[in-house]
N, C-alpha and C positions, 0 to 999 in steps of 0.2 A: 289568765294571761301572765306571763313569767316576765320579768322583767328586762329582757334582752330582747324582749320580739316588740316592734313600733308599734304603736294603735294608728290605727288610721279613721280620718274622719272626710269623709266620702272619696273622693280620690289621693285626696293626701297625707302619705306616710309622716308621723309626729315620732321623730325618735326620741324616746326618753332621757335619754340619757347627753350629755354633752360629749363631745371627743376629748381622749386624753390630752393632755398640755406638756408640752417640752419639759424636759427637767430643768430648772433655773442652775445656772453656774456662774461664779464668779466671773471679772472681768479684769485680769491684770492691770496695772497703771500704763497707760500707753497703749493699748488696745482697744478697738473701738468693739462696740457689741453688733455681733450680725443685723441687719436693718430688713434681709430679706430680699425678695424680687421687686424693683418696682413696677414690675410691667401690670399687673392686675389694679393696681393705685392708678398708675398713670391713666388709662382707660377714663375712669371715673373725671381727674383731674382734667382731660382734654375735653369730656364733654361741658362741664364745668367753666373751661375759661372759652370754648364756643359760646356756652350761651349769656356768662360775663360780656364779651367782645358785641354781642347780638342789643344787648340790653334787656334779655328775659332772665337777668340775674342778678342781684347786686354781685359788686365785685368783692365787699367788708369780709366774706367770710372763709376767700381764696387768701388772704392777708398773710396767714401765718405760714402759708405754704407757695407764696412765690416771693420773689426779689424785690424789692422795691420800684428799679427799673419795669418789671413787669407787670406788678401793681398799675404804676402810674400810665400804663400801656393798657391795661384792663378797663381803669377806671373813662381813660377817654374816648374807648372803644375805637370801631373800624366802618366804617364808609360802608365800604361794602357789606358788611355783616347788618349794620344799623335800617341801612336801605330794604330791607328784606321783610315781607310779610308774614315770614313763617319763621318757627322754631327751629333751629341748627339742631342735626343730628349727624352724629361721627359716623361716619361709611365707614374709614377702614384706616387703620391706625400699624404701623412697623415703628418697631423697635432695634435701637440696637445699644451694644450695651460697648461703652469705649473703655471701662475700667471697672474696678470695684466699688468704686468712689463717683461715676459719672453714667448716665444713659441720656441715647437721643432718641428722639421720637419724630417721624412725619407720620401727618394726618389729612384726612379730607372729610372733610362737612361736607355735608350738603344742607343746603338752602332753598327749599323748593324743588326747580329746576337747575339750579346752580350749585356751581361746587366753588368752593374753597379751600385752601390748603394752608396746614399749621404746622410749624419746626419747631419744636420744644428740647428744652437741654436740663435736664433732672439731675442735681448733685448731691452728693450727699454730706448734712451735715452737724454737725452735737445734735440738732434737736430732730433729725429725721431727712424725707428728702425735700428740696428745693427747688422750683422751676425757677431757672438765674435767668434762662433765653430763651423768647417767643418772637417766633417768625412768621408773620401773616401775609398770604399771599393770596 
């Protein structure tokens, strides 16, 4: 086996190798460094403060990546989410993106039989991005 060709171990292809990495480049003073898309984060991050909001999550380890306002919205969680027997799963989540610096998000869990709906407001900022605004509906 040459080293460019995966081994595979029973149906799953094991690529040997890792993918190449970006070239590193400075960053003039006053520019921020590219931060990327958030829309593949966000996904994760929605289904995350669903099940924050539900209580099948703490909320301590969404901390560094939402607002404090939102925090303190996570940690008290929601009626209607809390009432629910079952695990929150994100149905279907749109994005839109309002600047280089800002994206919004609506989402819909579902709950069972139930749906609920989430507005989320992602900023970007020194330390990465931020959820500043969650809208529970």
């Amino acid at each position: 086996m040459t080293r460019s060709e995966p081994s595979v171990d029973g149906a799953l292809a094991l690529t040997p190798e890792a993918p190449p990495r970006p070239p590193l480049r400075a960053v003039p003073d006053g520019e921020r460094a590219p931060l990327g898309d958030a829309s593949p984060w966000l996904r994760t991050l929605t289904q995350a403060v669903a099940e924050a909001l539900s209580g099948c999550r703490p909320a301590v380890p969404l901390r560094p990546v939402v607002s404090p306002a939102v925090y303190r919205t996570l940690c008290r969680g929601r009626r209607s989410f809390r009432d629910q027997p079952y695990r929150p799963r994100l149905w279907r989540l749109r994005t839109c993106t309002i600047d280089a610096d800002r994206v919004e998000a609506a989402a819909v869990v579902r709950l069972g039989e139930r749906y609920r709906a989430l507005a989320l407001r992602l900023e970007r900022t020194e330390k990465g991005w931020c959820c500043t605004v969650l809208r529970v509906g």
